[in-house]
RODO-2510 file (C-alpha; in nm, 4 decimals, decimal comma):
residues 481
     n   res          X          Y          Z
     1     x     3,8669    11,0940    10,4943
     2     x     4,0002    10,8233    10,2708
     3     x     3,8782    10,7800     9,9095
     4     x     3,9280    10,5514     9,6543
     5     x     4,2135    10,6503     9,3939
     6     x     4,0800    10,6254     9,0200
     7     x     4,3202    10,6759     8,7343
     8     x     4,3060    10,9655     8,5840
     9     x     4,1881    10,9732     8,1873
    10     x     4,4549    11,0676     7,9891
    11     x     4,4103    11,3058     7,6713
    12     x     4,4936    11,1570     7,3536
    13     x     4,7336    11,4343     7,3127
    14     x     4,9335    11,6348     7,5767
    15     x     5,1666    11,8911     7,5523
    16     x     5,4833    11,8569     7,8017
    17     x     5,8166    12,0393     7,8443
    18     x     6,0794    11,8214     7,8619
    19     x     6,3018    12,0372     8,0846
    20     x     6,0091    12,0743     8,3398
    21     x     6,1041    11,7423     8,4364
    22     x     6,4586    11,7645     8,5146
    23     x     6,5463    11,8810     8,9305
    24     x     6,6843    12,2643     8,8782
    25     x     7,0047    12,1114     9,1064
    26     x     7,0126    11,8102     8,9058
    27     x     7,4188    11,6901     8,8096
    28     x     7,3545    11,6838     8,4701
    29     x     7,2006    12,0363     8,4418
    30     x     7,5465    12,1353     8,6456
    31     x     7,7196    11,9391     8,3622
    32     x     7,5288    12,0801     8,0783
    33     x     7,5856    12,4355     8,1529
    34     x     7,9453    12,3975     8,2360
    35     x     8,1192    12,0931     8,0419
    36     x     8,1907    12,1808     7,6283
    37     x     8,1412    11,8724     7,4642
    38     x     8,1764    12,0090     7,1101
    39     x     8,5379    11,8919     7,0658
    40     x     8,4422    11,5293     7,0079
    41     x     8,3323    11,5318     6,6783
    42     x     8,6296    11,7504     6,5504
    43     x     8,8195    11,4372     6,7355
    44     x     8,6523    11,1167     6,5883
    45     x     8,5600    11,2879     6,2615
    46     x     8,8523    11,1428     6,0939
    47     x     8,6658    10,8048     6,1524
    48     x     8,3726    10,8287     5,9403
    49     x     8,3720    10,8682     5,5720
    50     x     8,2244    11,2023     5,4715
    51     x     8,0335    11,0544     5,1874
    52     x     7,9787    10,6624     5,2089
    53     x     7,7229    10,4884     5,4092
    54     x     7,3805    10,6092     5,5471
    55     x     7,4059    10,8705     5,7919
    56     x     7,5894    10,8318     6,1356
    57     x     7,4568    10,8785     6,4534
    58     x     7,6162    11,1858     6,6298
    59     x     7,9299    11,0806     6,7901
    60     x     7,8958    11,3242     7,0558
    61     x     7,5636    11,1369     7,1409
    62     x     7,7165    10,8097     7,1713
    63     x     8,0504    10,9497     7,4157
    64     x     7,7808    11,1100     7,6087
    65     x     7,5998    10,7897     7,6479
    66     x     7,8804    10,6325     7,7855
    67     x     7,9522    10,9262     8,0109
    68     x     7,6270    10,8805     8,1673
    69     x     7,6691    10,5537     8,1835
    70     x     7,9618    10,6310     8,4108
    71     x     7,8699    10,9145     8,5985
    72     x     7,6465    10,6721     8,7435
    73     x     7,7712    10,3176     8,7724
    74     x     7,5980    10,1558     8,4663
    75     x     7,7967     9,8716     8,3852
    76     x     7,5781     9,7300     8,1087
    77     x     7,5397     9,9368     7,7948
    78     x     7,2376     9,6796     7,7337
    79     x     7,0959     9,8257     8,0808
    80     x     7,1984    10,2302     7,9867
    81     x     6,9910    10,2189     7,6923
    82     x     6,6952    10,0802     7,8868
    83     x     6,7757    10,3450     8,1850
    84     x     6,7670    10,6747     7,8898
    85     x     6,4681    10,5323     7,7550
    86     x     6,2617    10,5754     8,0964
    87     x     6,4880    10,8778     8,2443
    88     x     6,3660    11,2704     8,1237
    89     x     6,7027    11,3716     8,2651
    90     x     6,8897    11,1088     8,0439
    91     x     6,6765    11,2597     7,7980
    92     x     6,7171    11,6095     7,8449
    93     x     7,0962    11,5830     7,9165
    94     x     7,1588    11,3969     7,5841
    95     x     6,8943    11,5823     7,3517
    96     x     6,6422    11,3546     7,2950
    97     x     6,2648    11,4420     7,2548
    98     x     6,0438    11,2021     7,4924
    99     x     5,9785    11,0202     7,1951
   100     x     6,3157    11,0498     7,0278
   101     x     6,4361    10,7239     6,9220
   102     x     6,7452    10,5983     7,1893
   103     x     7,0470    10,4705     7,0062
   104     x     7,0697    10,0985     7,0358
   105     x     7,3180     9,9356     7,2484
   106     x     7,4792     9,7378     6,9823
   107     x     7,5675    10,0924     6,7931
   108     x     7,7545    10,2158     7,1045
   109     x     7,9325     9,8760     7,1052
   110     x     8,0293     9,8693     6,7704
   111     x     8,1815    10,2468     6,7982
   112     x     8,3885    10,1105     7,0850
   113     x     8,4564     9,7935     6,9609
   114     x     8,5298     9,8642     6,6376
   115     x     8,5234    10,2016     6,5114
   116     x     8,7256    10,3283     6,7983
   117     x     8,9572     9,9938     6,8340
   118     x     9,3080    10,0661     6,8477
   119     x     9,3081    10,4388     6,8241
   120     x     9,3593    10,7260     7,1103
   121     x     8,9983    10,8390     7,0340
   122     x     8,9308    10,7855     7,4670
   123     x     9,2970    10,9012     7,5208
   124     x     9,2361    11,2464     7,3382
   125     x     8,8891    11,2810     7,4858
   126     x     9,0234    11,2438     7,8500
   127     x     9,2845    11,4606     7,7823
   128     x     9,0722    11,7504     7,6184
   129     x     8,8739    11,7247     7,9316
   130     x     9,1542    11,8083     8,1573
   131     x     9,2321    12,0952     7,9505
   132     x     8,9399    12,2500     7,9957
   133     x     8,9945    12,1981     8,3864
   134     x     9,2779    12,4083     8,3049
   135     x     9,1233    12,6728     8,1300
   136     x     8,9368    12,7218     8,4394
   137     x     9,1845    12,7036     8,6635
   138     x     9,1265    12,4140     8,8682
   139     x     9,4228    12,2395     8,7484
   140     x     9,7874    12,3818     8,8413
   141     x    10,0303    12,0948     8,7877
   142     x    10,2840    12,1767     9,0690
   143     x    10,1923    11,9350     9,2797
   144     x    10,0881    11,5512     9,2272
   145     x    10,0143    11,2506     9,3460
   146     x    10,0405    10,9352     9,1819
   147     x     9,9257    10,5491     9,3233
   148     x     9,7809    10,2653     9,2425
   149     x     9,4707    10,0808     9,2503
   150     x     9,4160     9,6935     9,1500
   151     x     9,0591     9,6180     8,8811
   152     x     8,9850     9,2430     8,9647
   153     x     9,0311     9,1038     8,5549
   154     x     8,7049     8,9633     8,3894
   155     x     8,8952     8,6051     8,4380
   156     x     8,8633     8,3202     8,6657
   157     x     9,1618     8,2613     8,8866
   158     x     9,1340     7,8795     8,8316
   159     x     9,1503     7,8786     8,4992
   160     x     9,5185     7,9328     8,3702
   161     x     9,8111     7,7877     8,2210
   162     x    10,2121     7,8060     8,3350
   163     x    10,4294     8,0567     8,1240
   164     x    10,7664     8,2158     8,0686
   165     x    10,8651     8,5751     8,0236
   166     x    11,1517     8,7327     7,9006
   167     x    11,2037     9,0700     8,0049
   168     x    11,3920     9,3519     7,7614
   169     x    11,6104     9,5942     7,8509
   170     x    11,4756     9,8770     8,1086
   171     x    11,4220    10,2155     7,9997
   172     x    11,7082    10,3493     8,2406
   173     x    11,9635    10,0885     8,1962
   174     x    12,1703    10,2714     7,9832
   175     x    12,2385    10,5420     8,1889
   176     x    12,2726    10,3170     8,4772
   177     x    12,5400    10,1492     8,2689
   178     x    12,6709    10,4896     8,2066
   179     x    12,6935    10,5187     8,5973
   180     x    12,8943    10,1984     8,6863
   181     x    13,1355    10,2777     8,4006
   182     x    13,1995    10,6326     8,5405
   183     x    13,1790    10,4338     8,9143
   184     x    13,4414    10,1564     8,8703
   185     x    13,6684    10,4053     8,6393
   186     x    13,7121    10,6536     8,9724
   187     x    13,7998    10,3887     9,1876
   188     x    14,0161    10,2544     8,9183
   189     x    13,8586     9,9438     8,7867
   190     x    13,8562     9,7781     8,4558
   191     x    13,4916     9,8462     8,2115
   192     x    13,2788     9,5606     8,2569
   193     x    13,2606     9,3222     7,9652
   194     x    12,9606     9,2679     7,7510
   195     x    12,7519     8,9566     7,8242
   196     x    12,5847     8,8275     7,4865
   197     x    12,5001     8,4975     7,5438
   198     x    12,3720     8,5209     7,8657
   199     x    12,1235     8,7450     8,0087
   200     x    12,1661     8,9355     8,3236
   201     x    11,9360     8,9613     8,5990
   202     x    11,8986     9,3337     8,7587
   203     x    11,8318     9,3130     9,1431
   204     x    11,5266     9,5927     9,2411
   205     x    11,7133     9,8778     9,2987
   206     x    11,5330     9,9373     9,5873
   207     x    11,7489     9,9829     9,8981
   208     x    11,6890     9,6612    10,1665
   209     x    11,8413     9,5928    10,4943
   210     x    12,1332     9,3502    10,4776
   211     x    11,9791     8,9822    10,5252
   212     x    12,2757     8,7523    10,4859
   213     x    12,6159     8,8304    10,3494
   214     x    12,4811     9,0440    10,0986
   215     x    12,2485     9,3412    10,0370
   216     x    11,9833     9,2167     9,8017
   217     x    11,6286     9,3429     9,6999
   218     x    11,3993     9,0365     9,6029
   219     x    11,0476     9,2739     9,5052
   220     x    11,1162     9,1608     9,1515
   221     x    11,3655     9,0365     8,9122
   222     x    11,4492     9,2227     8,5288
   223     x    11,6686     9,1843     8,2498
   224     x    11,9147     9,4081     8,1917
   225     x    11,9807     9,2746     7,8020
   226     x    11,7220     9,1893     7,5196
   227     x    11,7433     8,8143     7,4779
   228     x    11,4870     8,4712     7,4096
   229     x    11,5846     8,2724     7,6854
   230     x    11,2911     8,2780     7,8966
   231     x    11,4071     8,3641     8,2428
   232     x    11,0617     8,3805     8,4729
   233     x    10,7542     8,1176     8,4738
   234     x    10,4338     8,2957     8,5876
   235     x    10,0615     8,2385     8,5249
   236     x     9,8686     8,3040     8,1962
   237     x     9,4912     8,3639     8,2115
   238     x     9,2898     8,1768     7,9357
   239     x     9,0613     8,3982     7,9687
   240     x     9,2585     8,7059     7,9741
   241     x     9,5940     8,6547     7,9001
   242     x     9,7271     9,0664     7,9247
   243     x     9,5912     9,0202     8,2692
   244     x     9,8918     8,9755     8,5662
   245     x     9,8494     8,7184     8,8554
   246     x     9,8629     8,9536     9,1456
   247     x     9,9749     8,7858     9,4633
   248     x    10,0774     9,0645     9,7520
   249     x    10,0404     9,0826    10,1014
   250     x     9,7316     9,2505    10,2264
   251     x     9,5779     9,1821     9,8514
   252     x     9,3668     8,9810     9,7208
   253     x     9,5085     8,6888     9,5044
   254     x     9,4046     8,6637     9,1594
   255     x     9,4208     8,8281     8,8105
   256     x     9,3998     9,1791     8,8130
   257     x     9,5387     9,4681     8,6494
   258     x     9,6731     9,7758     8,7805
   259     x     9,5137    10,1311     8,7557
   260     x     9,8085    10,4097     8,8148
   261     x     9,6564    10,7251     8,8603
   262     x     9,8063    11,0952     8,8850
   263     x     9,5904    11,3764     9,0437
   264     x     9,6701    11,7569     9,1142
   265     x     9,6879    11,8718     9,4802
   266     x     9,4880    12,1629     9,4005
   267     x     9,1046    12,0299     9,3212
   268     x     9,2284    11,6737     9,3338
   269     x     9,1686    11,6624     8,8953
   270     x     9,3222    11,3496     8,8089
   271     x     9,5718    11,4082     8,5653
   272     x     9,6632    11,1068     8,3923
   273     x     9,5650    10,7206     8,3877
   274     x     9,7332    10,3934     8,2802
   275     x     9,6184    10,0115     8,2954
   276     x     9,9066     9,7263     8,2957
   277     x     9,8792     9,3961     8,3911
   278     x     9,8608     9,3333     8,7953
   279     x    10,2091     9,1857     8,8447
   280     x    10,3917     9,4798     8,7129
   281     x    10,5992     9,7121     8,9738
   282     x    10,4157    10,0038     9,0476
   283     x    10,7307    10,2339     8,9594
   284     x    10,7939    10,0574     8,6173
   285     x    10,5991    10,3116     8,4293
   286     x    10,6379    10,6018     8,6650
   287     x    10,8675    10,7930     8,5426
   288     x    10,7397    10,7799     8,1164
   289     x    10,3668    10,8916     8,2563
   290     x    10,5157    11,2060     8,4687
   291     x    10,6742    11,2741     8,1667
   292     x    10,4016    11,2396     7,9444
   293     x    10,2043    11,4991     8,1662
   294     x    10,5143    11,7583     8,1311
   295     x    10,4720    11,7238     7,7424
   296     x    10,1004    11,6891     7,7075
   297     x     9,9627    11,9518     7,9241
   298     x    10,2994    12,1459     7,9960
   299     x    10,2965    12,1290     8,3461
   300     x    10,5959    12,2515     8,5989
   301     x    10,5949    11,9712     8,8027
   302     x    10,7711    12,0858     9,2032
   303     x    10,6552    11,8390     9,3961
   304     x    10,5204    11,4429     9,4153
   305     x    10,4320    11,2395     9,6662
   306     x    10,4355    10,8406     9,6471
   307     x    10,3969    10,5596     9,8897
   308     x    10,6496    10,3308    10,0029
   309     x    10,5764    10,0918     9,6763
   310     x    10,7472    10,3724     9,4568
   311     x    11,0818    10,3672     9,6579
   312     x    11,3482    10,2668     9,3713
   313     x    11,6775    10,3874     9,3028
   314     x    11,6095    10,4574     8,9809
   315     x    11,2755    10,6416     9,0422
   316     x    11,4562    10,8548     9,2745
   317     x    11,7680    10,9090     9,0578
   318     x    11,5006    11,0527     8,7984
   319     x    11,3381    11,2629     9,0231
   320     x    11,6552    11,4515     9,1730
   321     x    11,7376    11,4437     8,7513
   322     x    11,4130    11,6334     8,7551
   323     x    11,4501    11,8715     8,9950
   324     x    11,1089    11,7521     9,1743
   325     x    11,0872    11,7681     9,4999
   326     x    11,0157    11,3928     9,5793
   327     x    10,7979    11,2515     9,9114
   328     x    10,7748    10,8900     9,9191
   329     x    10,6753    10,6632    10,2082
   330     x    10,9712    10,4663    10,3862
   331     x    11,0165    10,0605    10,4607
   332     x    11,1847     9,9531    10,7413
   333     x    11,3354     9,5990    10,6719
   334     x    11,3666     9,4123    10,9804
   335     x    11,6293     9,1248    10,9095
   336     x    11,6950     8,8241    11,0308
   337     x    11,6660     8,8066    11,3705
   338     x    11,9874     8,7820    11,5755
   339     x    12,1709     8,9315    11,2676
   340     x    12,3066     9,3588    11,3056
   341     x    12,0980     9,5286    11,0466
   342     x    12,2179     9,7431    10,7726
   343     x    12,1900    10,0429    10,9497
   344     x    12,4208     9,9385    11,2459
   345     x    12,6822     9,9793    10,9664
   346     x    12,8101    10,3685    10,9549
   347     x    12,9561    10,4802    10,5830
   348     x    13,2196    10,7683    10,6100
   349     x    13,1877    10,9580    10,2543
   350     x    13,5317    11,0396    10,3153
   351     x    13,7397    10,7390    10,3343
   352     x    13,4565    10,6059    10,1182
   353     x    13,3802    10,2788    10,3078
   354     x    13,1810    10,1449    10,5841
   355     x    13,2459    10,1333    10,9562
   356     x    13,1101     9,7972    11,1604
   357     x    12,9882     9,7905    11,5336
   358     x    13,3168     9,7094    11,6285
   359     x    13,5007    10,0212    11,4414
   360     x    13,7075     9,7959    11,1699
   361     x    13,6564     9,9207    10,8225
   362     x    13,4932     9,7076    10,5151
   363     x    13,6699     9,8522    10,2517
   364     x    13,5659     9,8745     9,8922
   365     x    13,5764     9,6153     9,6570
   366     x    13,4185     9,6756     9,3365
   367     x    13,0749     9,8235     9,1522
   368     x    12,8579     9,5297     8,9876
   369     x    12,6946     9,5450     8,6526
   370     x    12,3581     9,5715     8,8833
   371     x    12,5156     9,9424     8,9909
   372     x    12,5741     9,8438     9,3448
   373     x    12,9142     9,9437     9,5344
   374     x    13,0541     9,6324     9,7451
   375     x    13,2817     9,6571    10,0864
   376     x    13,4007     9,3602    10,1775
   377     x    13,5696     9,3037    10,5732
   378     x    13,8912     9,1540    10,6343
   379     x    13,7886     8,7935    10,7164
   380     x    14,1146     8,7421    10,9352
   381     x    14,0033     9,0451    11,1521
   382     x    13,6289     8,8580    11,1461
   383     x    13,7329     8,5508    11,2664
   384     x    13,8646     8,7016    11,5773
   385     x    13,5177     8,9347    11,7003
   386     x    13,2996     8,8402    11,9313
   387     x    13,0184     8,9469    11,7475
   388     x    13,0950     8,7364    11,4212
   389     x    12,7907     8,4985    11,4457
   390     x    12,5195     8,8596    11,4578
   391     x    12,7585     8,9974    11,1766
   392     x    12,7604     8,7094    10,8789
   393     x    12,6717     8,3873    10,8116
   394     x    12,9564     8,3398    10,5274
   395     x    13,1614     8,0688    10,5343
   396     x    13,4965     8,2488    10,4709
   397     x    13,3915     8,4540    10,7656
   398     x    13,3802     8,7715    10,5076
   399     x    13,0871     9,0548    10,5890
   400     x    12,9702     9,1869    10,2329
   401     x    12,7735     9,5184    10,2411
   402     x    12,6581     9,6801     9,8993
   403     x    12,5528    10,0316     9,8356
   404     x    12,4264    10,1405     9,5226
   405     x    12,5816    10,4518     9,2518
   406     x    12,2719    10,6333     9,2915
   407     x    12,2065    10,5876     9,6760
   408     x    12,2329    10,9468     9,7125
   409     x    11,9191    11,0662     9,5214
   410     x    11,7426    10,7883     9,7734
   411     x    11,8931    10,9357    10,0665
   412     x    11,7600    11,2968     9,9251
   413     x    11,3729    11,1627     9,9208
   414     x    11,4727    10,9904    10,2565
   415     x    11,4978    11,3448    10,4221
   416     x    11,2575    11,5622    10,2220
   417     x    10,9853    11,2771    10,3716
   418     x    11,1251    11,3936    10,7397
   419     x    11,1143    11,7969    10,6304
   420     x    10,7755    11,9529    10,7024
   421     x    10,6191    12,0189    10,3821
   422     x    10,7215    11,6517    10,2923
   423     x    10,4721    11,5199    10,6467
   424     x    10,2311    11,7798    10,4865
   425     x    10,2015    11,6278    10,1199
   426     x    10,2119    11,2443    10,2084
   427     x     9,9448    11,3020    10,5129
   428     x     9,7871    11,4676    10,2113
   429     x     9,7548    11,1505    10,0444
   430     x     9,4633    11,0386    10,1458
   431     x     9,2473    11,3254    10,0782
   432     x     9,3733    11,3119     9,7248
   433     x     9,4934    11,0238     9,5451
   434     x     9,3227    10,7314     9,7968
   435     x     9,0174    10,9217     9,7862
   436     x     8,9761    10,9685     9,3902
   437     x     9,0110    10,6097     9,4154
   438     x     8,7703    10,5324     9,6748
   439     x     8,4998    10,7472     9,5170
   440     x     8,5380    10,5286     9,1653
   441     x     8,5203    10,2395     9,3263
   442     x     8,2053    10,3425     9,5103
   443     x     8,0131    10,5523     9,2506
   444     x     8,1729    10,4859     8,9679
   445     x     8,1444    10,0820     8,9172
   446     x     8,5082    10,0760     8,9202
   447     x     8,6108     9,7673     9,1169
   448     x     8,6122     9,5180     8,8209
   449     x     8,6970     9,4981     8,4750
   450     x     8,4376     9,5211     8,2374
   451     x     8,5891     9,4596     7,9330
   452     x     8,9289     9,1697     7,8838
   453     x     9,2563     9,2945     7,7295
   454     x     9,4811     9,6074     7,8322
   455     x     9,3185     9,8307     7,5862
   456     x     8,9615     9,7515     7,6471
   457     x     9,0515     9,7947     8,0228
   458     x     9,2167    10,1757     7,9606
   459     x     8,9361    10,2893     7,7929
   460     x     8,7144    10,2128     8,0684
   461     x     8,9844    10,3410     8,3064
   462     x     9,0038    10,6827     8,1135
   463     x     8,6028    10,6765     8,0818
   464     x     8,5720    10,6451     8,5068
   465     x     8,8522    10,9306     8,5236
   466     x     8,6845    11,1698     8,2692
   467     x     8,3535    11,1258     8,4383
   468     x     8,4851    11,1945     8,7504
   469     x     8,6662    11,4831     8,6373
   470     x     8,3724    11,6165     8,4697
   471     x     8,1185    11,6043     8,8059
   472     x     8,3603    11,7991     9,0078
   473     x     8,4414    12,0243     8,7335
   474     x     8,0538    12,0973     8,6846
   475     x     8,0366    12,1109     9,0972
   476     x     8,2901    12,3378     9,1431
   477     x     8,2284    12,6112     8,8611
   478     x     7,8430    12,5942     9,0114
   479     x     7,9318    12,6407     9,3523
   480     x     8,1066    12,9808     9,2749
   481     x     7,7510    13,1331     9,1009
***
């Protein structure tokens, strides 16, 4: 039988429970019960003045605002204040009465802005978060994973002007100098001289197949001294000028910057997080954040595993310095076509040269301020063979092959990739590392920056990792009632 509806009168007065309202297997019940939040006021405290100014809002109240705000993809702080005013779980979660006043948005944006501006207020919180993870055990730190992930930059592509860089000196350089000093002294060569007044560019140390006459990596150019000459033009935002021009194959072109994230093989906790512009090399700031996590959280790092953009001499020098078992993915460089590829070329340790298709010997040379070995052929024996013209394309009919000092360390990740555990950990990949991506980027509102500048962008970066942390955290403790 169908009626008519009428509303119902409402009493002037009516007398609710607030908690009645809010699902018993609601997240943020899960979150409530399991997640201590009383560390951030001992952590911001230091930025209020005990005894000046009216009373603050709760600082807690604010971070847990924003924590909302990112647990469910709430881009606008305008639109989160709106969303707590109508939502009892908001509500509940965050300690407001149903007609508690909600903080306004401009407050939470002036903590951020200003308040919180240039200190490690996020840093600290993201970090205390992963302790706790920790204290639980859900974190072991044996075992990571580290990638990265570009944020399309709050910047129009269009809109940008042509600049230099200069580039300082690299963080290993000096004990890569250290290396070719030691190098070129055992096979009896003279120190390299200093260059002053002009700068020298450092090939990528990662190892390529030989293209012409010479072994060469062109991923990206450095500079090996500290100097003004500008030595690189690239593209500047007006908008946002920290922001990098990303151009890569398979990527979208544009200006972006570039999320590298760490997680732990264990629960898949993500570990640590760092924003630089998009046109950086992914293994530029590798080796500093693993570090940082050894320090910071005292872990005993055994094992990593990176894809193919991480392979570097120089990352892999620091891992075997490390003592970590390293996994990273492998590139095969084709060539040019017609030409013998690098690896037709056989080194004997021994005689400490390399052996051509034909069985003649390119015999050592010298070690270049770049740290790589060169053999150089006889040309007179060249001229002669058959297969000259699939060998070199030198006029003096000379084959060049370079190897680098530090070769060995990528020849070490080369085979722990082929050793079972190593096909275990990078298969493992992309249950860990690619998937705490992909569920940011879905649930999280994580594929664009909301904020310009590098700062501004790590605090939202660190904001999306602690929220994500804190879900499965609250999920996982739950699950074992």
């Amino acid at each position: 039988m169908l009626e008519k509806q009428f509303p119902e009168e409402k009493p002037e007065f009516e007398i609710v429970c607030l908690e009645d309202y809010v699902p018993k297997d609601h997240l943020l019940r899960k979150i409530k019960k399991y997640i201590d939040f009383s560390f951030i006021h001992d952590t911001v405290s230091h930025l209020y003045s005990p005894d000046i100014g009216r009373p603050a809002i709760d600082p807690t109240l604010l971070i847990k605002m924003l924590f909302v705000g990112y647990l469910y993809g709430i881009r606008s702080e305008r639109q989160l204040e709106q969303d707590i005013k109508v939502n009892m779980a908001y509500r509940w979660f965050l300690g407001l009465r149903i007609s508690g006043k909600v903080p306004h948005h401009s407050t939470i944006s002036f903590n951020r802005v200003k308040r919180f501006h240039g200190t490690t207020v996020f840093q600290d919180i993201f970090d205390r978060i992963v302790e706790q993870a920790m204290q639980h055990g859900l974190i072991e730190g044996r075992v990571l994973f580290t990638d990265s992930t570009h944020l399309k930059a709050n910047a129009n592509k269009k809109k940008y002007t042509n600049g230099q860089v200069t580039e300082t000196i690299k963080e290993y350089m000096e004990e890569l100098n250290r290396a070719v000093e030691s190098d070129r002294k055992a096979h009896g060569k003279k120190p390299l001289l200093e260059k002053k007044s002009k700068a020298v560019k450092e090939k990528s140390l990662l190892p390529m197949e030989d293209q012409s006459d010479r072994e060469c990596s062109l991923t990206e150019d450095f500079t090996c001294e500290t100097q003004t000459t500008p030595i690189r033009e690239i593209k500047v935002s007006t908008t946002d000028k920290e922001s990098g021009y990303m151009y890569r194959e398979g990527k979208p072109e544009g200006f972006f910057y570039l999320d590298h994230r760490t997680v732990d093989f264990k629960y898949n906790f993500i570990t640590d997080v760092h924003i630089t512009a998009g046109n950086v090399h992914d293994s530029v700031p590798y080796l500093s954040r693993l570090e940082r996590q050894k320090e910071r959280f005292g872990f005993k790092v055994e094992a990593v595993a990176l894809d193919a953009g991480y392979l570097t001499s120089a990352l892999c020098h620091g891992l075997s310095e490390a003592k970590v078992f390293g996994v990273i993915g492998h590139r095969r460089f084709c060539g040019v076509k017609g030409m013998f590829v690098k690896r037709k070329y056989r080194y004997d340790g021994v005689r400490d040269c390399y052996v051509c298709p034909t069985d003649e010997d390119l015999k050592y040379r010298t070690t270049t301020r770049e740290g790589y070995r060169e053999y150089v052929s006889n040309p007179e024996r060249c001229r002669m063979c058959g297969f000259l013209k699939q060998c070199t394309q030198s006029r003096n009919n000379r084959k060049v092959i370079t190897r680098h000092v530090w070769v060995e360390s990528v020849e070490e990740i080369h085979s722990n990739r082929l050793t079972p555990e190593g096909k275990r950990l990078y298969k493992a990949r992309s249950q860990t590392i690619e998937r705490s991506f992909a569920d940011a980027k879905e649930l999280h509102g994580y594929r664009y920056c909301r904020f310009r500048g590098r700062e501004r962008v790590q605090e939202q970066a660190l904001l999306t990792a602690g929220a994500q942390n804190i879900k499965k955290m609250a999920c996982i403790l739950s699950s074992r009632v």
